[in-house]
N, CA, C and O of each residue as an XYZ file, in Angstrom:
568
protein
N       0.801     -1.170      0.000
C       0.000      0.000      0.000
C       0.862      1.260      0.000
O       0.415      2.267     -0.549
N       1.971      1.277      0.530
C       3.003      2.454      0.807
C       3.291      2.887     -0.745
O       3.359      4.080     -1.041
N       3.488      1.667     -1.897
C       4.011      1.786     -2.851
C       3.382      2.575     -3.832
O       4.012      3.383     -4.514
N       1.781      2.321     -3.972
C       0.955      2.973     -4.816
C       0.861      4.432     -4.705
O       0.805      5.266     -5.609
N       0.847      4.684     -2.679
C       0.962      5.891     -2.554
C       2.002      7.024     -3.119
O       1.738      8.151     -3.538
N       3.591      6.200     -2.968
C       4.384      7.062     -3.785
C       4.175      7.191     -5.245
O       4.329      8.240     -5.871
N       3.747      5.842     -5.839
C       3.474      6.372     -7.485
C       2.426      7.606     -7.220
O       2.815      8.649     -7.746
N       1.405      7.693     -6.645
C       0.457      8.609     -7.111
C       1.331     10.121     -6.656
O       0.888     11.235     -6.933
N       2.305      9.943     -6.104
C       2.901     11.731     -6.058
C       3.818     11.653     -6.377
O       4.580     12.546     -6.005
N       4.462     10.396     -7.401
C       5.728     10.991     -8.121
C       5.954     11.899     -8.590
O       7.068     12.390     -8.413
N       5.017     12.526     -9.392
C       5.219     13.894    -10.503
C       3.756     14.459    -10.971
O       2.707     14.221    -10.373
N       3.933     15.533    -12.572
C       3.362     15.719    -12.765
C       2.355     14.562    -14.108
O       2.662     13.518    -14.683
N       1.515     15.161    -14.127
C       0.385     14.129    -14.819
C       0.282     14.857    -16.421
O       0.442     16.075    -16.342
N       0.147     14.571    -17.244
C       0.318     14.644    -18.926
C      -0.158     15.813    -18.767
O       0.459     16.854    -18.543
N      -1.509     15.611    -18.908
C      -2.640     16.753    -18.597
C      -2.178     17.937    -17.739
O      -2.869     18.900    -18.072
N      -1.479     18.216    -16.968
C      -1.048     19.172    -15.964
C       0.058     19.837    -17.070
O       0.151     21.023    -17.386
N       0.954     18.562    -17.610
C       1.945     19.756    -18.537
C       1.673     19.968    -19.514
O       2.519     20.548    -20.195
N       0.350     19.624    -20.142
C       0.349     20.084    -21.364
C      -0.441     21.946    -21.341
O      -0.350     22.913    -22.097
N      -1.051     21.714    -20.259
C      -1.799     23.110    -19.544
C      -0.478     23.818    -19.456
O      -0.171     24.720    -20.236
N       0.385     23.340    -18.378
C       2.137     24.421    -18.377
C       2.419     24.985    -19.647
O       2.545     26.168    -19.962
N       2.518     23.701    -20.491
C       3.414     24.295    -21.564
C       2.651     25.386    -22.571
O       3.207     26.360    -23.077
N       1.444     25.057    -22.724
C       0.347     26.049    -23.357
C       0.538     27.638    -22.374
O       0.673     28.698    -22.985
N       0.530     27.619    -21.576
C       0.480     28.820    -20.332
C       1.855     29.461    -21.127
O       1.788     30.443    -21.867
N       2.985     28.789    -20.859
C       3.641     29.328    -20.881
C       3.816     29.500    -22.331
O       3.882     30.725    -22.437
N       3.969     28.842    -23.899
C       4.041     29.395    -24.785
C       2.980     30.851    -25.323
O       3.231     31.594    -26.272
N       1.823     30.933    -24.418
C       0.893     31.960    -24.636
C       1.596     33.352    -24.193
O       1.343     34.536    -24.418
N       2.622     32.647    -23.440
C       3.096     34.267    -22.443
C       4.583     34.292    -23.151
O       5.181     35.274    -22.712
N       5.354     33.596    -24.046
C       5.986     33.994    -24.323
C       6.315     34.336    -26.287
O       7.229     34.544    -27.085
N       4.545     34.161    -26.183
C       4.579     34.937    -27.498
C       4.423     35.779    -27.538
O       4.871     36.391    -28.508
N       3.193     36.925    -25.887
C       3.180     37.994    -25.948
C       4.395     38.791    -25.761
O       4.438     39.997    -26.002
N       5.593     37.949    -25.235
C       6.768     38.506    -25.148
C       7.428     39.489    -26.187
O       7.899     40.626    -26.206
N       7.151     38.157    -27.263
C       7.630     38.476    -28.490
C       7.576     39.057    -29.326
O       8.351     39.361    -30.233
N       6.166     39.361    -28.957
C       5.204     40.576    -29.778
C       5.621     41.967    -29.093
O       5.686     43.052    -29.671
N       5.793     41.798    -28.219
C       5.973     43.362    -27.384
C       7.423     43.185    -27.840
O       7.434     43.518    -26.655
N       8.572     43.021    -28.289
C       9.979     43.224    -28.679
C       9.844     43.620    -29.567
O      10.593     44.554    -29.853
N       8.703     43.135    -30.696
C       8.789     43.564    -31.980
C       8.078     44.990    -32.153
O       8.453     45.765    -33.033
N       7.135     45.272    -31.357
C       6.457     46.490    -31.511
C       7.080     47.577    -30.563
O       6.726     48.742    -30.741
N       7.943     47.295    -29.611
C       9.010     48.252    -29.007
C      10.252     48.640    -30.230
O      10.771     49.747    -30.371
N      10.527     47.460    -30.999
C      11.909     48.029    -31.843
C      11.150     49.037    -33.002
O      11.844     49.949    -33.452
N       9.534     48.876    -33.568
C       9.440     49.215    -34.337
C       9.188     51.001    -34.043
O       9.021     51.843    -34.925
N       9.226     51.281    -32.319
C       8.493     52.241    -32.259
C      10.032     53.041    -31.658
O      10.159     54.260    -31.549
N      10.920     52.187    -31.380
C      12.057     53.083    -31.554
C      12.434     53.701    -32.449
O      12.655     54.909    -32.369
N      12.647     52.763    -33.873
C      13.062     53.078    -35.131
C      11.919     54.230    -35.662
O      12.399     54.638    -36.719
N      10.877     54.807    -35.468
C       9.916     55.881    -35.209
C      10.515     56.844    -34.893
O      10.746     57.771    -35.669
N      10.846     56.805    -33.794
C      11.431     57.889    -32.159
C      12.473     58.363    -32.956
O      12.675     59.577    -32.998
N      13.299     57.440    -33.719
C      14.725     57.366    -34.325
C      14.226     58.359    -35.259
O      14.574     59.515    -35.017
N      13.643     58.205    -36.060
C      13.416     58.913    -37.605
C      12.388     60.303    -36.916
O      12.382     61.231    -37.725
N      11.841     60.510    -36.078
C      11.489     61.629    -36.055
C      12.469     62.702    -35.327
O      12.243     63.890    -35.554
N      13.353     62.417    -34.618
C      14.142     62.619    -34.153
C      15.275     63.313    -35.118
O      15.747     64.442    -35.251
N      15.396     62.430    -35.528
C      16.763     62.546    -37.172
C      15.942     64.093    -37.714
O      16.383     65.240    -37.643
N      14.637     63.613    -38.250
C      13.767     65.087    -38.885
C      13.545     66.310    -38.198
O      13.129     67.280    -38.831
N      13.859     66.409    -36.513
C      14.107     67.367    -36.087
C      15.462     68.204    -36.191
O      15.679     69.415    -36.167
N      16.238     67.159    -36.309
C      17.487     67.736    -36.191
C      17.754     68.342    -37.734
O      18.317     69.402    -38.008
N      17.300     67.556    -38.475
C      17.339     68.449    -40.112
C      16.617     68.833    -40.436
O      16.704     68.867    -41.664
N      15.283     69.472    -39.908
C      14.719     70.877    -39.867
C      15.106     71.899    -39.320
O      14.715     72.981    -39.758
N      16.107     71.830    -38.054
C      16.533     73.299    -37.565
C      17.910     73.318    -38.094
O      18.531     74.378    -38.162
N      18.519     71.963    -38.550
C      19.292     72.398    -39.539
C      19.709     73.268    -40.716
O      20.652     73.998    -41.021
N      18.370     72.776    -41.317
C      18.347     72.677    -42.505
C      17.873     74.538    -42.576
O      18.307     75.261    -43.472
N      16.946     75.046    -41.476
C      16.376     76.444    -41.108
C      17.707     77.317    -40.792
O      17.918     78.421    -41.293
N      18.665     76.586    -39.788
C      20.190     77.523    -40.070
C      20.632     77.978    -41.092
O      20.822     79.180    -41.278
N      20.932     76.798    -42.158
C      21.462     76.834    -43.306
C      20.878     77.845    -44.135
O      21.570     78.533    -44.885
N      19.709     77.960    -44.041
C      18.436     78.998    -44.951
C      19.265     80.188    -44.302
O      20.143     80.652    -45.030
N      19.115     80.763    -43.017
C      19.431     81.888    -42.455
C      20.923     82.335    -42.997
O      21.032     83.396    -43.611
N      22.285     81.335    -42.705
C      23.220     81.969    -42.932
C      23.436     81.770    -44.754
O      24.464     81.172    -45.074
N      22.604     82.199    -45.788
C      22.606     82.170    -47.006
C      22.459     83.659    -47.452
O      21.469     84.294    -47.090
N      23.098     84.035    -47.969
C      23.031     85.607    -48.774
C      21.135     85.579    -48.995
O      20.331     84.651    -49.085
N      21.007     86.974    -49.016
C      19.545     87.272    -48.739
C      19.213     87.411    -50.552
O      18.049     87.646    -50.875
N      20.124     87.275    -51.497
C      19.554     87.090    -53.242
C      19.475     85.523    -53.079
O      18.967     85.043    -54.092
N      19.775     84.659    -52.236
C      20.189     83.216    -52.791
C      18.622     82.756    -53.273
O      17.637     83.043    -52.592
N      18.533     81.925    -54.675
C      17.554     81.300    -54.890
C      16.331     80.921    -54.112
O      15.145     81.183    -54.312
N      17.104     80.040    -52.902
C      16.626     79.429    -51.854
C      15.941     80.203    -50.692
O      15.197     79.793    -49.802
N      16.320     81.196    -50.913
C      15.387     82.255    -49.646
C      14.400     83.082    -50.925
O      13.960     84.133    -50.458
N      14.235     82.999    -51.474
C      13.152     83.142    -52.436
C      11.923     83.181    -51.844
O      11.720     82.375    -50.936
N      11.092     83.910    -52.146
C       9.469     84.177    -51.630
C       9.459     82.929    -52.411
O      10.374     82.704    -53.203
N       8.308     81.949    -52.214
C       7.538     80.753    -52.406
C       7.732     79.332    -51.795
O       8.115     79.338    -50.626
N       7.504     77.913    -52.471
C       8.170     76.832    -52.076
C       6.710     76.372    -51.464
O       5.729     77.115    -51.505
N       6.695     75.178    -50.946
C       5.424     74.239    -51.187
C       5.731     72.771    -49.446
O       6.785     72.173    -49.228
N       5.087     72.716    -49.034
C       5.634     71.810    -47.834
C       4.949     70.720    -48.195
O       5.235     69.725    -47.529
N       3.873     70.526    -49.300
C       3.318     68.844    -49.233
C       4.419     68.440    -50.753
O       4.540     67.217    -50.827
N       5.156     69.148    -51.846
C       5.727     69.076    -52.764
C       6.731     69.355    -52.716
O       7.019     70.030    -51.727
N       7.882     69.032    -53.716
C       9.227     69.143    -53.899
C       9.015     70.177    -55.133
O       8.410     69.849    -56.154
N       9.608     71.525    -54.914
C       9.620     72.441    -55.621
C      11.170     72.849    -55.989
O      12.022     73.079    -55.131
N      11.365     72.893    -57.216
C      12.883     73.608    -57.030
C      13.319     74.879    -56.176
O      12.612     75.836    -55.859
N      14.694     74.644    -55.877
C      15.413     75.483    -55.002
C      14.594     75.331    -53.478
O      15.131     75.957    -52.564
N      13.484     74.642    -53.167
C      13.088     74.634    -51.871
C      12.742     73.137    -51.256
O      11.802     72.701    -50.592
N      13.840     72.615    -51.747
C      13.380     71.002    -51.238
C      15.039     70.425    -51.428
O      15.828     70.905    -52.242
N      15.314     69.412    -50.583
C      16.372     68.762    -50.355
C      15.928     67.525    -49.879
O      14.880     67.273    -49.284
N      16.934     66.706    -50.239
C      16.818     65.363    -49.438
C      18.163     64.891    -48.991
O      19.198     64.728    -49.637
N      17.838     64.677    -47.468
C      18.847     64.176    -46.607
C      19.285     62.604    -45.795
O      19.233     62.164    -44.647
N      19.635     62.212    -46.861
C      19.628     60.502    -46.529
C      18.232     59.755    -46.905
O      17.907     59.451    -48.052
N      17.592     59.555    -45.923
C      16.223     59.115    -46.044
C      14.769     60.080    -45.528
O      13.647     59.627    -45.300
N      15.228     61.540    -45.439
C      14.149     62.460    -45.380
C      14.410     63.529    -46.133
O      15.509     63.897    -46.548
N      13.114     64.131    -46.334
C      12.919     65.069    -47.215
C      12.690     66.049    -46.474
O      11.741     66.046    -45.690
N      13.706     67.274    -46.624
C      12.966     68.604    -46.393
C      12.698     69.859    -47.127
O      13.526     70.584    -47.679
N      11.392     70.009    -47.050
C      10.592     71.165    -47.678
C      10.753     72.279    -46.914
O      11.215     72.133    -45.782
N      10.383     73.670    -47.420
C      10.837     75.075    -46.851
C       9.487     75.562    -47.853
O       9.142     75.158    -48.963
N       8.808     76.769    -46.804
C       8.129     78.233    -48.081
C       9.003     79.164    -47.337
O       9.473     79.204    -46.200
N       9.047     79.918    -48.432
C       9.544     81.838    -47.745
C       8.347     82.296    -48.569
O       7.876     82.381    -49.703
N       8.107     82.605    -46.914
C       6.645     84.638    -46.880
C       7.338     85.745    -46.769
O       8.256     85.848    -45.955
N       7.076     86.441    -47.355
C       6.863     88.019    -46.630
C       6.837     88.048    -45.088
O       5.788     87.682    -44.558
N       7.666     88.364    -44.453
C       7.286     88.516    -43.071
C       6.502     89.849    -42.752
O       6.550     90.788    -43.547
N       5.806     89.917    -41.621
C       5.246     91.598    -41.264
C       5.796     92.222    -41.353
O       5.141     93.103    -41.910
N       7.030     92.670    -41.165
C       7.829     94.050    -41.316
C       8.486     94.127    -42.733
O       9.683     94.039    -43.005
N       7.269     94.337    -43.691
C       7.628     93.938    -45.249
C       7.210     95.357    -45.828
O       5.990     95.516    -45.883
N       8.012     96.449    -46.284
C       6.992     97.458    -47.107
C       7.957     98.710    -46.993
O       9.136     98.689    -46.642
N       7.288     99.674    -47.322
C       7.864    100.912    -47.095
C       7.461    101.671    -46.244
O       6.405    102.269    -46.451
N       8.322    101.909    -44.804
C       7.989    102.434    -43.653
C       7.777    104.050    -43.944
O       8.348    104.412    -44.973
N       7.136    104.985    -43.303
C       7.249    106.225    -43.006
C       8.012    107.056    -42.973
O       7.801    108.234    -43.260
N       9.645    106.282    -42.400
C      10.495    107.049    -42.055
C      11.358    107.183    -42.995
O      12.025    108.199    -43.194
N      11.404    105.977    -43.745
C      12.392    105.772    -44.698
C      12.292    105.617    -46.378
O      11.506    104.754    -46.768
N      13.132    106.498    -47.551
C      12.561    106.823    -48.635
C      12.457    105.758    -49.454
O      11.751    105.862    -50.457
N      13.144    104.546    -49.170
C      13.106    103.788    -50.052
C      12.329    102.345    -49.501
O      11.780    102.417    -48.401
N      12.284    101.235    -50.138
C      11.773     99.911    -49.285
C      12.812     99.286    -48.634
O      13.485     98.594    -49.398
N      13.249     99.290    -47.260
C      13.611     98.214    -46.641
C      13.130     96.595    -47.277
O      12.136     96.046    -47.753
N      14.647     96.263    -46.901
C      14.605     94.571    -47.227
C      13.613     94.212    -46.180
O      13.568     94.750    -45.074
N      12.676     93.099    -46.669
C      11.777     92.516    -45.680
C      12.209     91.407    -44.745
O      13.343     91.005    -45.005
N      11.708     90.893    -43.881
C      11.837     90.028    -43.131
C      11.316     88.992    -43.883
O      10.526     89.230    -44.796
N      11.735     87.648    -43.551
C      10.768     86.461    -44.451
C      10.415     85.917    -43.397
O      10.854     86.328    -42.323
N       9.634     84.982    -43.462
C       9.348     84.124    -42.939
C       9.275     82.242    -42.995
O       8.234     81.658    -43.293
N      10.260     81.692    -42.734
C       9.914     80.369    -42.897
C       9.865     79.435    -42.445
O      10.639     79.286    -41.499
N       9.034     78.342    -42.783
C       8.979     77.050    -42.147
C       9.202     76.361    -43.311
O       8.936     76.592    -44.490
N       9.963     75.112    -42.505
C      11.095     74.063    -42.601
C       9.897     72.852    -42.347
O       9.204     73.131    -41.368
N       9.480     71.471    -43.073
C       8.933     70.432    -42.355
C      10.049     69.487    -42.910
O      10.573     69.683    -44.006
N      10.421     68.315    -41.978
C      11.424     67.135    -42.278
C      10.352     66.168    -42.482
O       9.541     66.112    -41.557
N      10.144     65.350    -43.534
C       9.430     64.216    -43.715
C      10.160     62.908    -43.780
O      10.829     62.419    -44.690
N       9.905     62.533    -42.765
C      10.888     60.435    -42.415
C      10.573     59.761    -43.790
O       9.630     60.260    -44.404
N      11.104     58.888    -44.267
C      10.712     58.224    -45.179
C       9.265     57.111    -44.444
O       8.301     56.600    -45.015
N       9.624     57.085    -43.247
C       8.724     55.970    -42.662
C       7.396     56.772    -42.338
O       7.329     57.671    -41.500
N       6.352     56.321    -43.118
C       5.097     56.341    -42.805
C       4.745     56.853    -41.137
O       4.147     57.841    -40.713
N       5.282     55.920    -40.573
C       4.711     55.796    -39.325
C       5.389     56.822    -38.197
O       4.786     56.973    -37.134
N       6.536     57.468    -38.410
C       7.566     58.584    -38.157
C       6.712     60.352    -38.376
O       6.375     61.001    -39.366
N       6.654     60.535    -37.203
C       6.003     62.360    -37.574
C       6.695     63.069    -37.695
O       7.731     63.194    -37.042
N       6.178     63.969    -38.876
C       6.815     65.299    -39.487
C       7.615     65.736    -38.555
O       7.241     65.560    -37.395
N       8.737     66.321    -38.760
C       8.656     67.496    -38.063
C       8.394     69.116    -38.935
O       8.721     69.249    -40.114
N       7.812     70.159    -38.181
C       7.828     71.177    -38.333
C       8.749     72.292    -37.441
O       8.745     72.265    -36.210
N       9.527     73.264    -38.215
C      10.371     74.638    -37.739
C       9.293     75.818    -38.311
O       8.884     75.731    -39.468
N       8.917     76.782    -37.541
C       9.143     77.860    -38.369
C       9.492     79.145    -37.501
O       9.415     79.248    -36.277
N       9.968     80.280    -38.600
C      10.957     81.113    -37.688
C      10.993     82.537    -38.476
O      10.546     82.744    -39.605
N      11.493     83.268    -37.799
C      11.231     84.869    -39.318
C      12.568     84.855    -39.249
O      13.057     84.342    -38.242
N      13.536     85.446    -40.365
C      14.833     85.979    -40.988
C      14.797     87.491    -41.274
O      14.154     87.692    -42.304
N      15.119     88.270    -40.893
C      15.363     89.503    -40.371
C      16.402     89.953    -41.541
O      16.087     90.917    -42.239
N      17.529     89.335    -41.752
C      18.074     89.700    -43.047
C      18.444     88.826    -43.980
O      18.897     89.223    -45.053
């Protein structure tokens, strides 16, 4: 009688591990899934990131440019690639418009027209869909 008793608590029973092993492959697929949707949302973070940095880049570069250069030109388009106002930097695109800024015209005091201020914004577009714009915008004074 002693003997049966130890068989019945040798271990576990089929049925008991096949429940384990199900448990546990359920939990380590959600594992797996959450690695893959963490790397994808870095590589995001990554590329919007990158598009910040080459929009206020790219908005320096505009500023320290002679005030005839092409590129500071009144116009330019932020959903299109327009000449002289679009570049591409590795795997993003950045678009620029130049406005008229407010202090644009011929003042009161003075006989002729002052150079205007412009105004522009810079957007960096990720190549990745899923990566947000970035937007700069800023006025240029000369």
């Amino acid at each position: 009688m002693m003997r049966s008793s130890l068989r019945a608590q040798a271990g576990f029973s089929l049925a008991e591990m096949l429940v384990a092993t199900a448990i546990a492959a359920f939990g380590l697929a959600g594992v797996a899934a959450l690695i893959g949707t963490g790397v994808q949302l870095q590589g995001n973070a990554r590329a919007s990131t990158i598009g910040v940095n080459l929009a206020v880049a790219e908005f320096e570069r505009l500023r320290a440019l002679p005030i005839t250069s092409a590129e500071r030109a009144v116009g330019g388009s932020l959903t299109a690639n327009v000449a002289s106002h679009f570049a591409i930097r590795g795997t993003t695109t950045v678009r620029w418009t130049v406005a008229n800024g407010p202090a644009c015209g011929q003042p009161a005091w003075a006989p002729t027209v002052v150079s205007c201020a412009r105004e522009i914004t810079v957007i960096a577009i990720p190549q990745s869909t899923l990566a947000a714009p970035s937007r700069v915008t800023g006025a240029l004074w000369r």
